[in-house]
N, CA, C and O atoms as a GROMACS GRO file, in nm:
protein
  256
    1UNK      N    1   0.086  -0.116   0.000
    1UNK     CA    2   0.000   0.000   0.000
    1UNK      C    3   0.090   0.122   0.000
    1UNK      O    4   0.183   0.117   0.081
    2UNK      N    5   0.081   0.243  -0.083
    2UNK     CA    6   0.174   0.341  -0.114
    2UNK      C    7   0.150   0.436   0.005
    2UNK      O    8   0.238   0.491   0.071
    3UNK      N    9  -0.004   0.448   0.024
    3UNK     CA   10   0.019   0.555   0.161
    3UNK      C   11   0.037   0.464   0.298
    3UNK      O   12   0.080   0.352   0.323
    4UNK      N   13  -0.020   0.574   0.371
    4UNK     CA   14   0.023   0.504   0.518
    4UNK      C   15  -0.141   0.439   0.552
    4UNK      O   16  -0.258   0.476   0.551
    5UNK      N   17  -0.070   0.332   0.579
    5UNK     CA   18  -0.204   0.240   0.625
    5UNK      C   19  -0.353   0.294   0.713
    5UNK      O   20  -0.474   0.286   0.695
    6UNK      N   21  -0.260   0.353   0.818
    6UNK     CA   22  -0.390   0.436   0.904
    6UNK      C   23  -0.448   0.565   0.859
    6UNK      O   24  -0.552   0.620   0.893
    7UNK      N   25  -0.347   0.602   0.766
    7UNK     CA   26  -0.438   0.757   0.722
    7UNK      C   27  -0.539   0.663   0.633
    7UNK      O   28  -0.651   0.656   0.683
    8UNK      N   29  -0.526   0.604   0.535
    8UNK     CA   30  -0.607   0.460   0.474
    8UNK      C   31  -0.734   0.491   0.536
    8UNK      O   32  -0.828   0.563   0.502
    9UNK      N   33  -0.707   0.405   0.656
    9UNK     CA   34  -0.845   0.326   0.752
    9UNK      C   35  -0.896   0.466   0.788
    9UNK      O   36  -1.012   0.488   0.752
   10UNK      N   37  -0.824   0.575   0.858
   10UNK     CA   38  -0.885   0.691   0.893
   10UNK      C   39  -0.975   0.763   0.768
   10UNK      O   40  -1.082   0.817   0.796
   11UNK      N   41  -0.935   0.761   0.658
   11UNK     CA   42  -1.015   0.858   0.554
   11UNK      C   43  -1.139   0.771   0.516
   11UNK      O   44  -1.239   0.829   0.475
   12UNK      N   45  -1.138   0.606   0.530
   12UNK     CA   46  -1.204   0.511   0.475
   12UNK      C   47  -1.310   0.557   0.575
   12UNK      O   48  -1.401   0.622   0.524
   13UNK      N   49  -1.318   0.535   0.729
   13UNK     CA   50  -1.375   0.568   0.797
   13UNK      C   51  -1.465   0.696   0.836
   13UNK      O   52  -1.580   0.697   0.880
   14UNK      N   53  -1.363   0.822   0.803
   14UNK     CA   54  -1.463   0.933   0.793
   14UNK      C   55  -1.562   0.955   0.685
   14UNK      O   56  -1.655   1.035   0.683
   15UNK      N   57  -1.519   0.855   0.581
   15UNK     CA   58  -1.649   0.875   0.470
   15UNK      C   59  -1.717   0.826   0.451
   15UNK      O   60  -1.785   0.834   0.349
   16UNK      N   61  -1.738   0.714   0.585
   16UNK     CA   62  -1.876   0.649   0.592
   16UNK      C   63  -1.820   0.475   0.566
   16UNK      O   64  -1.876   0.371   0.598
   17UNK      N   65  -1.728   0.491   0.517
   17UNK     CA   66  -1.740   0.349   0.483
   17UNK      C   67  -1.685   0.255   0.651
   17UNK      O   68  -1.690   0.301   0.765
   18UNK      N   69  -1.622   0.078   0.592
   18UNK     CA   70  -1.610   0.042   0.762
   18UNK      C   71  -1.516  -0.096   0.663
   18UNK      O   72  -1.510  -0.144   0.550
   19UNK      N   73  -1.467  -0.107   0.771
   19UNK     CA   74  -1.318  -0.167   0.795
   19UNK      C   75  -1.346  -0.290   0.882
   19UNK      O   76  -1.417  -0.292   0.983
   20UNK      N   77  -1.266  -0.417   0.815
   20UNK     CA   78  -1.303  -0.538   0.905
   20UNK      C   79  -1.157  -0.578   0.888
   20UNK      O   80  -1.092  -0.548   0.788
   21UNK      N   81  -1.108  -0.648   0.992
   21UNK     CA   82  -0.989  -0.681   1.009
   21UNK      C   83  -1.014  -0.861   1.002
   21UNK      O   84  -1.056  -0.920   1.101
   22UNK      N   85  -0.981  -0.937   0.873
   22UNK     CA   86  -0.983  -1.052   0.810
   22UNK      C   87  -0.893  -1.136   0.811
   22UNK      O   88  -0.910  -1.247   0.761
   23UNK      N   89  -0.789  -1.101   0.864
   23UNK     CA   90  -0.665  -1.210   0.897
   23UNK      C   91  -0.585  -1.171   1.005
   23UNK      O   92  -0.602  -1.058   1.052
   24UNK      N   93  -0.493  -1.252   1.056
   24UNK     CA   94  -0.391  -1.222   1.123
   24UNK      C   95  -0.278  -1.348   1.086
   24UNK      O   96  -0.301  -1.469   1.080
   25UNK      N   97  -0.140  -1.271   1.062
   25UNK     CA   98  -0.088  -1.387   1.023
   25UNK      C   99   0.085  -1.379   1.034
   25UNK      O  100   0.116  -1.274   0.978
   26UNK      N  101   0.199  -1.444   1.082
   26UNK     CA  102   0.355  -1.349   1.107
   26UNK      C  103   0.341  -1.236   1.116
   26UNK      O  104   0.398  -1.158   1.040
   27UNK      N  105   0.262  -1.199   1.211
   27UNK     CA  106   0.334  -1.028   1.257
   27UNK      C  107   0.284  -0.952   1.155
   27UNK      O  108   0.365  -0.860   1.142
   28UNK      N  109   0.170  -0.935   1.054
   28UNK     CA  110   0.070  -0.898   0.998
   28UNK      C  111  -0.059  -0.900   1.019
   28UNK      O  112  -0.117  -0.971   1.102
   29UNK      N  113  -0.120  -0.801   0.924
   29UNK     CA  114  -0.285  -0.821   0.858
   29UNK      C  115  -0.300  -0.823   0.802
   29UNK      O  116  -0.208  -0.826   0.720
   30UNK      N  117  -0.446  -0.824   0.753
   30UNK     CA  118  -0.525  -0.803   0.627
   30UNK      C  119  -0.650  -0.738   0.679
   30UNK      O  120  -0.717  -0.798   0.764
   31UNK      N  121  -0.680  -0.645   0.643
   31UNK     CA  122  -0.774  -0.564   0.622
   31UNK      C  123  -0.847  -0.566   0.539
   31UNK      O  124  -0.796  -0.603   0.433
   32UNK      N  125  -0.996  -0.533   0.533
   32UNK     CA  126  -1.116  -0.516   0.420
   32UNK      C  127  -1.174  -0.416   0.432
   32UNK      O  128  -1.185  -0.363   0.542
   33UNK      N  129  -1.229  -0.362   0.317
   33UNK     CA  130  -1.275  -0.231   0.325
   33UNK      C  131  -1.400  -0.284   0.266
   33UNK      O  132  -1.422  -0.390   0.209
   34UNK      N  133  -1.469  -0.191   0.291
   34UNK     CA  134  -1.642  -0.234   0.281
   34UNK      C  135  -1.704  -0.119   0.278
   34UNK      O  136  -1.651  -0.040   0.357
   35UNK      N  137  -1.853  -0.046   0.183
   35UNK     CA  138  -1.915   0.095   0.143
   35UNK      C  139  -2.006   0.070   0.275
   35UNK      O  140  -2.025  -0.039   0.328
   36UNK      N  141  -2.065   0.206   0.320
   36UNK     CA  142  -2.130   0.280   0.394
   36UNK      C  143  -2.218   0.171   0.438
   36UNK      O  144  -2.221   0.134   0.555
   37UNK      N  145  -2.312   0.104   0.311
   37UNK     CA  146  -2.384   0.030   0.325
   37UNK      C  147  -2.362  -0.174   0.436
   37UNK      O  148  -2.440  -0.254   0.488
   38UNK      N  149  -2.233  -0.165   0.416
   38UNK     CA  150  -2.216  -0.285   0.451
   38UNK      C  151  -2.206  -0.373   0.354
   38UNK      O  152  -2.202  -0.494   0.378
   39UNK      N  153  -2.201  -0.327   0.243
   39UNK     CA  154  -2.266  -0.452   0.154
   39UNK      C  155  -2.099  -0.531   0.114
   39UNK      O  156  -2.006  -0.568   0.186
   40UNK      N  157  -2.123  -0.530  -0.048
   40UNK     CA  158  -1.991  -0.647  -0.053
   40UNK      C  159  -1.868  -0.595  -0.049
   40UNK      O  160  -1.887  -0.473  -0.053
   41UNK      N  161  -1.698  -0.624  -0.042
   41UNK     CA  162  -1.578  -0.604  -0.014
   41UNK      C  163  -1.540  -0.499  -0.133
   41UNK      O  164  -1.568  -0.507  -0.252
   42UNK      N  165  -1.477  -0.412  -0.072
   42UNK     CA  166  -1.452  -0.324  -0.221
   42UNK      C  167  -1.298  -0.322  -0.223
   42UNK      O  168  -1.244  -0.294  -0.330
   43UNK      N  169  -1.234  -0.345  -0.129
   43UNK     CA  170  -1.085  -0.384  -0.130
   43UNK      C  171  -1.010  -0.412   0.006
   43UNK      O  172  -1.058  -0.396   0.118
   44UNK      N  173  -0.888  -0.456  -0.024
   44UNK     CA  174  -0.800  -0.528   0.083
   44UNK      C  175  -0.655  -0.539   0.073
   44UNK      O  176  -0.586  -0.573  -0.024
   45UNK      N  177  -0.616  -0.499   0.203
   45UNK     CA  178  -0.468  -0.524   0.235
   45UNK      C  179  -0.378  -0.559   0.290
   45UNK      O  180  -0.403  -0.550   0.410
   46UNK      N  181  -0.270  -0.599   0.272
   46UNK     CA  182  -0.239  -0.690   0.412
   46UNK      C  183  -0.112  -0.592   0.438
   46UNK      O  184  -0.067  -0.542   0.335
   47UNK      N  185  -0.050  -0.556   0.557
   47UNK     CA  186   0.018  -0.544   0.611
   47UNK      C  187   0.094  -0.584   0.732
   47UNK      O  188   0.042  -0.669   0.805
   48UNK      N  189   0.250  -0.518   0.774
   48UNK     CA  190   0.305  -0.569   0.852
   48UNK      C  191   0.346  -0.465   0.946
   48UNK      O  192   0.412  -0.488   1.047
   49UNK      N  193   0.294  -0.323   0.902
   49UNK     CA  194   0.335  -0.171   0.961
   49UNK      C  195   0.279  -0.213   1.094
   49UNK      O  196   0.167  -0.262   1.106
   50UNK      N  197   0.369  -0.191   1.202
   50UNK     CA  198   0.388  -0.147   1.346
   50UNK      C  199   0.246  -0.035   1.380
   50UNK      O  200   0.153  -0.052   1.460
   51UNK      N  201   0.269   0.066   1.298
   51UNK     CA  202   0.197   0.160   1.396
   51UNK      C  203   0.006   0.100   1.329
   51UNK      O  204  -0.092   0.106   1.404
   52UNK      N  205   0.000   0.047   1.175
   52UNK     CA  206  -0.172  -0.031   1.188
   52UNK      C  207  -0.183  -0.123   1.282
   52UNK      O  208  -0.298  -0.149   1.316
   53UNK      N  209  -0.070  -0.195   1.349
   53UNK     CA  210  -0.052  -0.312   1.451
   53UNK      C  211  -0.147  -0.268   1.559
   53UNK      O  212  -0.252  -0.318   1.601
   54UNK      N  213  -0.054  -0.118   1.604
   54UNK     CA  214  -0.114  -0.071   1.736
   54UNK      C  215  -0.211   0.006   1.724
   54UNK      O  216  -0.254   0.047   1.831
   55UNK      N  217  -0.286   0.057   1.591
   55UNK     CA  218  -0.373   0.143   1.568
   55UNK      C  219  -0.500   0.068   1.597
   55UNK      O  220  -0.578   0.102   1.687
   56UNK      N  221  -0.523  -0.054   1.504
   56UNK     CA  222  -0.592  -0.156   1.521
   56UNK      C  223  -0.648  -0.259   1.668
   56UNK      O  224  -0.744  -0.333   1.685
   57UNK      N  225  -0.539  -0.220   1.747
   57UNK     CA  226  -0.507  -0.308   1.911
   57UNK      C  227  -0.582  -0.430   1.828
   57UNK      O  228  -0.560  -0.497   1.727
   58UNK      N  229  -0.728  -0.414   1.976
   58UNK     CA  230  -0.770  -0.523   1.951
   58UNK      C  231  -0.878  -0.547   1.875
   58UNK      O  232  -0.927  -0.660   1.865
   59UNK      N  233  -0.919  -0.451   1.818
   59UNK     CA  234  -1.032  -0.387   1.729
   59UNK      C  235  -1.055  -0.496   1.595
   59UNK      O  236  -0.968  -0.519   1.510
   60UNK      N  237  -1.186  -0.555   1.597
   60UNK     CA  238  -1.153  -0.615   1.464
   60UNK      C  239  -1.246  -0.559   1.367
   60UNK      O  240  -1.274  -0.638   1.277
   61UNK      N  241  -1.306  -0.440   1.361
   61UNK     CA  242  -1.398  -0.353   1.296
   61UNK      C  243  -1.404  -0.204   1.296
   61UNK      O  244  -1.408  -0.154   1.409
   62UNK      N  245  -1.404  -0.136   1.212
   62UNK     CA  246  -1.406   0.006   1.281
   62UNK      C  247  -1.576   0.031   1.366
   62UNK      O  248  -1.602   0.122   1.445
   63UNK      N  249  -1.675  -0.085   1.318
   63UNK     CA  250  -1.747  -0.056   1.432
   63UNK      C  251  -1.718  -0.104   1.595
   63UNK      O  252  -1.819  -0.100   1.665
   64UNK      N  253  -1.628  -0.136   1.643
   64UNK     CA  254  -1.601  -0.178   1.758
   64UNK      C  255  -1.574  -0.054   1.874
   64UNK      O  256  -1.547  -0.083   1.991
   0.00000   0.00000   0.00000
């Protein structure tokens, strides 16, 4: 992913949309992004960045 992961989840989030956290795996994730509605996956990423590690804690949704 070219930007930074949490500005990502942060802009995904202020525009309504919502974020599900879909894997965990060596000291990574994977993330899903999903529209306002809930409905189907509109994209995904996996990372290994430290600071989505701790941004994320234990959160596995941005509705949490």
């Amino acid at each position: 992913m070219a930007d930074n992961s949490v500005a990502v989840l942060r802009r995904w989030h202020d525009s309504g949309g919502v974020w599900r956290v879909v894997g965990h795996r060596s000291g990574a994730v994977t993330v899903a992004l999903y529209p306002c509605t809930g409905g189907e996956e509109v994209d995904r990423f996996t990372s290994a960045d430290p600071d989505l590690i701790g941004f994320l804690g234990d959160r596995h949704s941005s509705e949490d």
